[in-house]
N, C-alpha and C positions, 0 to 999 in steps of 0.2 A: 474388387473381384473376390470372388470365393471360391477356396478350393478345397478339397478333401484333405487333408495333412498337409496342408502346404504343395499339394503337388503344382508344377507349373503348368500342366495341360490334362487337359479331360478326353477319356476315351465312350464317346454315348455310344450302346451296340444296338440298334434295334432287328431285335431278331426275331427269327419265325419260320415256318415249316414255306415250302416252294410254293408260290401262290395264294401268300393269305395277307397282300398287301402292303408289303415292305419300302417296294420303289414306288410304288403311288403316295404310300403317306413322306417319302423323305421324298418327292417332287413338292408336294404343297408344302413342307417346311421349306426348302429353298425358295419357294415363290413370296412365300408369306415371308419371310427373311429379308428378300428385297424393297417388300413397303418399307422397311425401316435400316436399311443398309445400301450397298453399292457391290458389285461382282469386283473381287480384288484381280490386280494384275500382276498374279505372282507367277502364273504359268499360264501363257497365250492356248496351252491345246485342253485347256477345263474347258467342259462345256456348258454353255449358259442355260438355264432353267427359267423360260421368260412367260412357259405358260405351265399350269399343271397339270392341264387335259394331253401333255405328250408322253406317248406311251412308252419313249424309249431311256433306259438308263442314263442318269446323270452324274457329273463329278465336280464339283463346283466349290469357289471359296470365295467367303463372302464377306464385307468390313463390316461390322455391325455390333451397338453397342458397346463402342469402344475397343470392338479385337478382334480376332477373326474365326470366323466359323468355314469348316471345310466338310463337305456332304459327299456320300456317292452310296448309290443307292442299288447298284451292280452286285448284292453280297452270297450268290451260288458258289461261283467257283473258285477253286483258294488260289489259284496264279495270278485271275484279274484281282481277287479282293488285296494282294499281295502288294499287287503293280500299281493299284489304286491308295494303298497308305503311303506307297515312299512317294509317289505326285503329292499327298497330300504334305507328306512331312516336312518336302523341301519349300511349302507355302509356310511353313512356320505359323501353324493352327495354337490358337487357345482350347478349340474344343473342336474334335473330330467327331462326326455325326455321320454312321456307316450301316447298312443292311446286312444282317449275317444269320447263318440257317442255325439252328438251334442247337447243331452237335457236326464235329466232323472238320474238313481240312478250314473249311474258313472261320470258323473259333478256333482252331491252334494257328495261322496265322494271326488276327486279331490278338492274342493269349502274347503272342510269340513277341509283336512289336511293343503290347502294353508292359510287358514283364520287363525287356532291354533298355527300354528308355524310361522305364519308373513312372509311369502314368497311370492315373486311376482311372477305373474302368467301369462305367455303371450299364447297366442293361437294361432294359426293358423291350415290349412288344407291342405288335398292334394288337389292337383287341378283334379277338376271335370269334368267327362265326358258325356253329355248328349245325348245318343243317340235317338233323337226324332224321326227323320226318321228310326232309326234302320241301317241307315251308319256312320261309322264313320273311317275313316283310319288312327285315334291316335292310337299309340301304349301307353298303360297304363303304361308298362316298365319303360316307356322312362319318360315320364311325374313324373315318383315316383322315378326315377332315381336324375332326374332333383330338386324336390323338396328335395329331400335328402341330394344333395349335396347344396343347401342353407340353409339347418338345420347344416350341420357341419360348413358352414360358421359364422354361427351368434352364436354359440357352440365357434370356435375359436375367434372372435372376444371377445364374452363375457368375454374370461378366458387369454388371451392374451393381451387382452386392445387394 
């Protein structure tokens, strides 16, 4: 495994303004996750992520590559995004993979548990769509598809070395 200084756990934040695709791309990572893993049984009220076409939040930890990956894709509001790291903490995550808005209570939560427990903390986003004109012929799908699948990459690189 690799880590940033030696850290023993990874904080991935994918962030983004309300509505630009945050819980649909961290649904296809958990789904895509399970081709090559198992849903860990470290806390029976996670919820399972079995297809990507569901539209409702998920919180999920997963065995995979050797360690475990813990998702939740919930990341608006800072009480749930709050309640959602200490479920995922007490799974004992290699790498937390979470949806959080660009500024405001749920980056100082986030902030708050990576700071306490000495965890690196990388960020990134979905990629953006700006309909200025009001055309656009991207498919958003595809684009969070796409991003998804370079989150389980740097997911397997992390934990694979």
């Amino acid at each position: 495994m690799w880590y940033v200084a030696g850290m023993a756990k990874v904080f991935l934040s994918l962030t983004g303004k309300h509505n630009r695709g945050k819980s649909e791309t961290l649904r296809l990572v958990c789904f895509e996750l399970l081709h090559y893993g198992k849903l860990s049984s470290c806390d029976p009220s996670l919820d399972v992520c079995t297809t990507p076409e569901d539209e409702k939040d998920i919180i999920a930890a997963i065995d995979v590559f050797g360690g475990r990956v813990c998702i939740a894709s919930s990341g608006d509001v800072p009480n749930i995004v709050k309640e959602q790291i200490g479920k995922l903490d007490r799974c004992n995550c290699d790498i937390i993979v979470m949806a959080s808005r660009t500024k405001g209570g749920t980056v100082r939560e986030i902030w708050n548990y990576v700071k306490k427990n000495e965890i690196c903390l990388i960020s990134t986003s979905t990629y953006q769509i700006e309909e200025i004109a009001g055309v656009c012929a991207v498919n958003s799908t595809q684009l969070n598809s796409r991003r998804a699948k370079e989150i389980v990459e740097l997911v397997r690189s992390m934990l694979n070395g």
